[in-house]
C-alpha positions, 0 to 999 in steps of 0.5 A: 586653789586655796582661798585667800580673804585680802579683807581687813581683820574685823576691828572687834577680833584681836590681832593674831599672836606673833609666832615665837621663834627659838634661836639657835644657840650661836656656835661658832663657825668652823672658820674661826676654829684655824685663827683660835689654834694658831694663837694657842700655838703662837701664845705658847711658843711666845711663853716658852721662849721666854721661860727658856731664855737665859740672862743677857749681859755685856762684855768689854773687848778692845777689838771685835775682830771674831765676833759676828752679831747672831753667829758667834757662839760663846763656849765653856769646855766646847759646849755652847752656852750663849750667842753674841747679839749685837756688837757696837763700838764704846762710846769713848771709841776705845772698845767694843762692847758685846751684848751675849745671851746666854743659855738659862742653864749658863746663868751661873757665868754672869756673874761680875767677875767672870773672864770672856775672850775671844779665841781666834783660829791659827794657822800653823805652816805644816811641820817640815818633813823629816827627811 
C-alpha cells in the first residue's frame, strides 16, 4: 500500500505547478449533421422554386363558373402554361377576378393585351343513327 503524506505542504516549498490539459478540438457531433443537411436541402429547394417560378397576373371574367383556385390549369395549343390561384368577386360585384401563375417559360403571355377565356365542356347528344 502506498503511502500517502496528509501533511500540509511546508510553507517554505512552492505549491505543485497545475497540470496543462490540451482541449480537444470541439467537432460537432453526428447529430447536428441531419438538422444541417435538411436545411441545405430545404434552402435549395426554396431557392429553386423561386427561380422557376414565372409571373403572376390578374384576369377580368363575368363569371367563375370553370375556374377552381389550385386545379384549373391555363393552356395555349393544349399545353399548360400557368394555373389559376385564387378566384374572388370584384369589388363592384360585377366580375370576377382571377389571380394565375404562370409557368416562367409563358411569361411572354402577360402582357396587358393578352385575351384569356374560359373553355367550358359541351355536351353534344349523339348523331342520329342513319337508318
Amino acid at each position: 500500500m502506498p503511502d500517502l503524506d496528509h501533511s500540509p505542504p511546508s510553507p517554505s516549498s512552492p505549491p505543485p505547478a497545475p497540470e496543462r490539459r490540451h482541449r480537444a478540438r470541439w467537432l460537432p457531433s453526428l447529430v447536428w449533421l441531419i438538422p444541417i443537411v435538411a436545411a441545405v436541402v430545404g434552402l435549395s429547394l426554396l431557392i429553386h422554386t423561386l427561380t422557376e417560378r414565372g409571373p403572376e397576373i390578374t384576369v377580368r371574367f363575368r363569371t367563375a363558373e370553370g375556374l377552381v383556385p389550385g386545379k384549373t390549369p391555363v393552356r395555349y395549343k393544349d399545353v399548360d402554361i400557368g394555373l389559376v390561384k385564387s378566384v374572388r368577386l370584384a369589388g363592384d360585384h360585377s366580375h370576377v377576378i382571377a389571380k394565375i401563375d404562370l409557368t416562367q417559360d409563358a411569361a411572354s403571355f402577360a402582357t396587358k393585351d393578352t385575351r384569356f377565356w374560359v373553355v367550358r365542356p359541351r355536351f353534344l347528344p349523339p348523331a342520329a343513327s342513319r337508318g
